[in-house]
N, C-alpha and C positions, 0 to 999 in steps of 0.2 A: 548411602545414596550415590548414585552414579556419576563419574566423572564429566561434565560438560566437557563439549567438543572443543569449542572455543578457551577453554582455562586455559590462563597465560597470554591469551592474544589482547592489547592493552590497545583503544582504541581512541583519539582525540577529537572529537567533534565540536568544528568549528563554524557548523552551520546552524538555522537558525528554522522555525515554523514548521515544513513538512517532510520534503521530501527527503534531503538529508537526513534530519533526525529520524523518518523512519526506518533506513538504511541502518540507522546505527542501533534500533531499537529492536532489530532485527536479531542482529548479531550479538547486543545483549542478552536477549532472551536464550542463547544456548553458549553461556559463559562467559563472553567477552569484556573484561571490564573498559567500561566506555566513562572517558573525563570527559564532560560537554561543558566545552565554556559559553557563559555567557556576561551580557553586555550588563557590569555595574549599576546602571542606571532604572533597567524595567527588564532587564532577563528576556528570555526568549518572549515576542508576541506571543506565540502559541498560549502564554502564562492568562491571557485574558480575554481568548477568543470562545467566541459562544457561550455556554452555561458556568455562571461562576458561582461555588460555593466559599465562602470565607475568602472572597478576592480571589480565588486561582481558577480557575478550567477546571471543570471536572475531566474530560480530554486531557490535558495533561497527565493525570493520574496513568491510562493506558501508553500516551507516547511517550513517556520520561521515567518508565519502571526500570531500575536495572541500572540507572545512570547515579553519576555524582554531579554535582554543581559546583564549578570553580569560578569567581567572577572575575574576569580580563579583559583592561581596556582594549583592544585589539587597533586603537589610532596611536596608542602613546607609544614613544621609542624603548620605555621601559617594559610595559605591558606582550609589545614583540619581542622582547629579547627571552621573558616566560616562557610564550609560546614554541619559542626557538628549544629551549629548557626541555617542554613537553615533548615537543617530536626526538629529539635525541633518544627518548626511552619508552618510543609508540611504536605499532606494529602500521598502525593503520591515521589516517589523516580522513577527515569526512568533510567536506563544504558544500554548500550550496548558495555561496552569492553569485551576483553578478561577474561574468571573468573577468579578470585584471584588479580586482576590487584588492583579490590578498595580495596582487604582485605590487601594490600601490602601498601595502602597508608593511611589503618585504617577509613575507611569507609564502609566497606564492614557490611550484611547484622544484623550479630549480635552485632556490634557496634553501629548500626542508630537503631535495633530497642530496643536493650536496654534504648537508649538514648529518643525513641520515642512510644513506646508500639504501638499504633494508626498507625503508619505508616506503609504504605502498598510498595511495592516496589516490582516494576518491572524490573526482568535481561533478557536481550536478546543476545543468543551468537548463534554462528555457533554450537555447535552441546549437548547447555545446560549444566547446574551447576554438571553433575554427567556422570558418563559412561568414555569408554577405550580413546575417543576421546576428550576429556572435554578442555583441556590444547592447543588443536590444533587452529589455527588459524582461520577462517571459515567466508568468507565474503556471500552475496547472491547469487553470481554465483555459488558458490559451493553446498553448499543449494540447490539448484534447480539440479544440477546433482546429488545427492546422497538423495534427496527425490522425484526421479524417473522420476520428468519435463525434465529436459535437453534430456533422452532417446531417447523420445517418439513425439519430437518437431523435424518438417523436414522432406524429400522425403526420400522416400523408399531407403537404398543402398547407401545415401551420409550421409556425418558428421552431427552430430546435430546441430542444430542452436538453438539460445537463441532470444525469446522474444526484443524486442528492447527496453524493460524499466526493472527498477532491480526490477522484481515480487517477488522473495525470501525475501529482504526488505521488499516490501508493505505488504504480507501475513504478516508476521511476525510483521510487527507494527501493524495491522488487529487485530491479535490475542494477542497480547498486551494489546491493549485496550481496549478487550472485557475481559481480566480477571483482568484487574482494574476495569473494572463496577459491574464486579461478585465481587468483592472482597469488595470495599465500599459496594456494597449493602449488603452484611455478616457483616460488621461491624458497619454501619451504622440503616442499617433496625433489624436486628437481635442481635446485642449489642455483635457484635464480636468483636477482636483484630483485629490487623492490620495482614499483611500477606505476604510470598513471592512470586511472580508468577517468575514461570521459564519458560520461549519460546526461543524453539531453533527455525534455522533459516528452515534449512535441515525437524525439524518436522512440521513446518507450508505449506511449500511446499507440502509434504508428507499427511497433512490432506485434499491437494485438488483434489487425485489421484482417485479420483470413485473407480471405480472396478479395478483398475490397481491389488492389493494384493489380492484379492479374487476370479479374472480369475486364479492368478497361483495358487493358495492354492487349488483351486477346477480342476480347469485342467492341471497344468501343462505350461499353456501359458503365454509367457512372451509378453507385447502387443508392437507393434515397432511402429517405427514412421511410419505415410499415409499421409503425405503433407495435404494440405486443406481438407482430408475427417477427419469422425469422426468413427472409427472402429467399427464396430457392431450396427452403429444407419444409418438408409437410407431410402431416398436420404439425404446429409446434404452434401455439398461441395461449391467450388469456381467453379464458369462457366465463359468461353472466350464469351467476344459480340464481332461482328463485328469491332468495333475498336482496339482491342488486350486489351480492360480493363476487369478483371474479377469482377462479382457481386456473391454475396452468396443467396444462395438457402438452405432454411430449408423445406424440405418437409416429412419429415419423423413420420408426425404424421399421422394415419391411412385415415381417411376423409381429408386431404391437401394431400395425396400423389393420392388422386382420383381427386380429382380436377385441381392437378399438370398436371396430365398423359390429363384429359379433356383441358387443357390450349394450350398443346405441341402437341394436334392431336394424344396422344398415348393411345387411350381408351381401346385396347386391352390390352396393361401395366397395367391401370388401374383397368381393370374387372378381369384381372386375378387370379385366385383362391389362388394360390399361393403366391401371393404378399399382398395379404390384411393387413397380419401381421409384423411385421418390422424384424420378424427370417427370414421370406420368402426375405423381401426386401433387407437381407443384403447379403442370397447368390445370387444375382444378384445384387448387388450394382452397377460392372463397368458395367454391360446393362443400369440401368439407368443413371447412369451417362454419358453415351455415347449418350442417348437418349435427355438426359438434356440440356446436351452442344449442341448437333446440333440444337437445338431449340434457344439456346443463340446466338448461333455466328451469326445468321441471323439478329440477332437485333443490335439495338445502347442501351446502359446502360437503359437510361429513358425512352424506349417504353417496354423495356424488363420489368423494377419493376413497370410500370404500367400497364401494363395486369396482372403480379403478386396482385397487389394492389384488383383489380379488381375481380383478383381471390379468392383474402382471401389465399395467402398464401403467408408466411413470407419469404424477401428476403430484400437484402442490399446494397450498395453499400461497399468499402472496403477506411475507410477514411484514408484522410492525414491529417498533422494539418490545412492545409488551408481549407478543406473541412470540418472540427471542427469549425474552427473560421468565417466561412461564413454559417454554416446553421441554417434555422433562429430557429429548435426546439430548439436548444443549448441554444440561446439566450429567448425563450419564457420561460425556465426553469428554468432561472438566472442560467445557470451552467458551467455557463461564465460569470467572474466578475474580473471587469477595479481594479487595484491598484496602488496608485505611492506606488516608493521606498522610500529610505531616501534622494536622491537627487533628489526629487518631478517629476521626470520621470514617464510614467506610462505603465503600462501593463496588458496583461490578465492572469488568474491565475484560473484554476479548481476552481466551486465553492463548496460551502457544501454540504455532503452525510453522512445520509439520510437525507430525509426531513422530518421534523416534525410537523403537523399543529398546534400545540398548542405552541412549544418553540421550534425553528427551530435555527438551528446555521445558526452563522454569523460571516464575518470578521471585526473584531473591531478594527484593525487596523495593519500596514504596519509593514513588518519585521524590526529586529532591527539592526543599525547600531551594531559593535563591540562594546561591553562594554557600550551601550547607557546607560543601567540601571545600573552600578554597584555603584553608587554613594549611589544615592535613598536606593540602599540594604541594604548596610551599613549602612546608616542613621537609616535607619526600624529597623536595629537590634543594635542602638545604639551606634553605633561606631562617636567618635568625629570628627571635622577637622582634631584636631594632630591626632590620628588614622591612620584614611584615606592617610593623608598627609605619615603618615610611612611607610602604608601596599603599598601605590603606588612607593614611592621611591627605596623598595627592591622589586618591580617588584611581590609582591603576585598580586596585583590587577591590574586592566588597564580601 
């Protein structure tokens, strides 16, 4: 088997629920061994949030693949001086609490890297290490309203609605992770020091806005939410079939919107002078869209995307999980992969993204129990039985 990219890069993560650990979940997934400590008392929240088999998140299973479990008071003087331990022989440092939280418990960024030159360390907070908001609280949800998502998500005239997974999180471990790779590769390829990367949650959101800041900087327009359309790109929307299911139709690239129009009997749409260009298509958007749908509802879903199919032009169904977990591209793509837990139960869990053909990440094994590793650690960093034996009985460790 092939060499993961990441072998050798030894990563300490010190944050907690999402967006950190996805970060770190990341970079697991293509070698990296990642120590995630956590809190003696109830371990990461993420351990009991949402569906719980035999007490744990079945979630968990997919965000904590790849990891060890070391339990560290992170308040006690003792428990700091561990974590001191850990960074001395980390490549990487991961956090997402509030800032000042680690420099309050003497961890924080110029303590680890005095102690560590080398070390790179990634902070992730709601709204970043600097600015009038710094101090305030800031989980994903928020993020996502105040880096413009939440607005512009929803029908015309009603409240916004949110996405149904926490994408402020995932962006923001996204962008995490891609400036730990920037950051070894400066130091690594280039004979740089180690470094601090600062990702807020609110600007991660914010960097997937398009033209959101630059419609109003150039005209004045603030863009609102359009339920299933996509404002200023057409046709691109959800259409009703005959059964009351909707399927998605992308026709909005010049040659797919002539073959659209040839599909639906609307060749006149199609030839029309004015529509050729997608400025033209979008001041008639609701004509085609009215034209689209009456063409939909006549159908059942899978006569409807096979004359699309046929057509050559891009169209979808709108999945649930069970329509994830029964189609067989998912499985042709390994992008769906069986894991037990720690109570040798098993389940499916997102597989690796991207794929790599030469050192492709892989899951190397099953989340960890609470404090599974934290023996091992201390062992590794020298700490005796009596040690151990002391630091467990005043409850530093678990």
């Amino acid at each position: 088997m092939s060499e993961q990219i990441l072998d050798g890069i030894r990563v300490l993560e010190l944050g907690q629920l999402i967006a950190g650990p996805f970060a770190s979940k990341t970079l697991a997934d293509f070698g990296a061994e990642v120590i995630k400590v956590e809190s003696p008392e109830a371990g990461d929240p993420l351990r009991k949030w949402r569906m719980l088999r035999n007490g744990t998140s079945v979630w968990w299973q997919a965000q904590s693949r790849n990891k060890q479990s070391v339990c560290i008071d992170l308040r006690s003087v003792d428990g700091q001086a561990l974590v001191h331990k850990l960074a001395v022989d980390a490549d990487v440092v991961i956090e997402n609490f509030r800032p000042g939280t680690l420099e309050k418990w003497g961890l924080g960024w110029d303590v680890l890297h005095r102690l560590n030159p080398r070390l790179i360390m990634l902070r992730v907070s709601g709204y970043g290490q600097s600015g009038p908001k710094r101090d305030e609280p800031g989980f994903g949800a928020v993020g996502e309203a105040m880096g413009g998502l939440r607005y512009i998500t929803g029908e015309s005239g009603r409240p916004p609605v949110r996405a149904g997974v926490s994408l402020g999180d995932t962006l923001a471990g996204l962008h995490g992770a891609l400036g730990v790779l920037l950051a070894l590769y400066q130091r690594d390829a280039k004979g740089g020091e180690g470094q601090m990367i600062d990702v807020a949650l609110y600007e991660s959101v914010f960097n997937m806005t398009e033209s959101l800041l630059p419609e109003y900087s150039a005209f004045g327009v603030s863009r609102a939410p359009a339920g299933g359309a996509l404002p200023g790109i057409a046709p691109s929307n959800a259409y009703p079939c005959a059964n009351g299911e909707y399927i998605l139709i992308a026709g909005n690239g010049d040659s797919i919107f002539r073959r659209l129009m040839q599909l639906i009997d609307r060749v006149d749409l199609g030839d029309a002078p004015d529509l050729a260009g997608n400025d033209g298509r979008v001041a008639r958007a609701e004509e085609l869209d009215a034209a689209i749908g009456a063409w939909t509802a006549r159908l059942m879903p899978d006569e409807a995307l096979t004359r699309l199919k046929e057509a050559g032009v891009p169209g979808g169904r709108i999945y649930n999980a069970q329509d994830i977990a029964e189609d067989p591209h998912y499985r042709a793509r390994g992008i769906i992969e069986r894991v037990r837990d720690a109570d040798g139960l098993e389940v499916d869990v997102p597989g690796v993204v991207p794929k790599l053909s030469a050192n492709p990440g892989r899951i190397r094994f099953r989340a960890p129990a609470l404090g599974e590793h934290t023996e091992s650690a201390m062992r590794r960093m020298g700490l005796t039985s009596e040690d151990i034996n002391r630091l467990r009985g005043e409850r530093v460790i678990a």
